[in-house]
C-alpha positions, 0 to 999 in steps of 0.5 A: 674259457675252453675245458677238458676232461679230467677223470679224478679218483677219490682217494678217501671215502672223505671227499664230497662229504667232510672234504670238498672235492676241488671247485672253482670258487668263481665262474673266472677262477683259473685254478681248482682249490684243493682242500686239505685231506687230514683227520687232525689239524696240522700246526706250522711253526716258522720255517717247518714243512709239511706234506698235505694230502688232497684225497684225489688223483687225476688222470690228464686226458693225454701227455698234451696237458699237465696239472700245476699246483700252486699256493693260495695267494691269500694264504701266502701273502696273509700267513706266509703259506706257500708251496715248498717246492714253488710250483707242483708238477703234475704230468700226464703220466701220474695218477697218485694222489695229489700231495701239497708240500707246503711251508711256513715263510711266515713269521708265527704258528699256523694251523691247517685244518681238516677240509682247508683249502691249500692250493689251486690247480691248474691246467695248461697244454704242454709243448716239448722241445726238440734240442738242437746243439749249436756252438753259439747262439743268436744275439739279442739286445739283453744278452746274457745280462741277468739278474735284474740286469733290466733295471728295477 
């Protein structure tokens, strides 16, 4: 696995004490675990949002990189706890706090409590794209066939 270096700003005198600054919780873990930045639990109720402080901002080492914030798997498919925006965005860019959206897919209350992990994040190299305006595109076997237009 290759890395960088990513400066990372503490937010609240919190972090590294009460809260545990990100980690990977294995030696093969790709994404860093965020931990919830509150002083009180927050309560979910089915279908509610809420917007979860990390306590921490990060700086990318240049716009080649970005950080994305995705749901815990096991909060999502045990408590039905996911991303409310689906995946989070963090460009190069952007050094505010690190902010989770979350919400309640599931089917009963769930609390969040002080020091939680929430999300993980991720870093991935970014390459733009340079868009050239045609008036049709090259044929493919698939087409314009979507939306589960390739069978189940």
């Amino acid at each position: 696995m290759s890395s960088i270096e990513v400066k990372i700003k503490y937010m609240s005198s919190k972090i590294g004490k009460e809260i545990r600054e990100p980690f990977y919780a294995t030696t093969g873990s790709a994404g860093a675990d965020l931990s919830a930045c509150i002083d009180t639990p927050i309560r979910l109720k089915p279908g509610e949002k809420a917007i979860i402080p990390t306590g921490v901002a990060v700086q990318l080492p240049s716009n080649e990189y970005v950080a994305l914030i995705f749901a815990r798997s096991g909060l999502g498919i045990k408590h039905g706890i996911t991303m409310s925006n689906g995946v989070g965005v963090i460009d190069s860019d952007y050094t505010g706090e690190i902010m989770c959206g979350l919400i309640n897919l599931g089917k009963e209350d769930y609390t969040i409590n002080p020091g939680e992990r929430i999300a993980q994040m991720v870093f991935m190299p970014v390459v733009t794209a340079s868009f050239l305006k045609v008036d049709e595109l090259e044929e493919t076997e698939r087409g314009q066939g979507g939306l589960g237009s390739t069978g189940r």
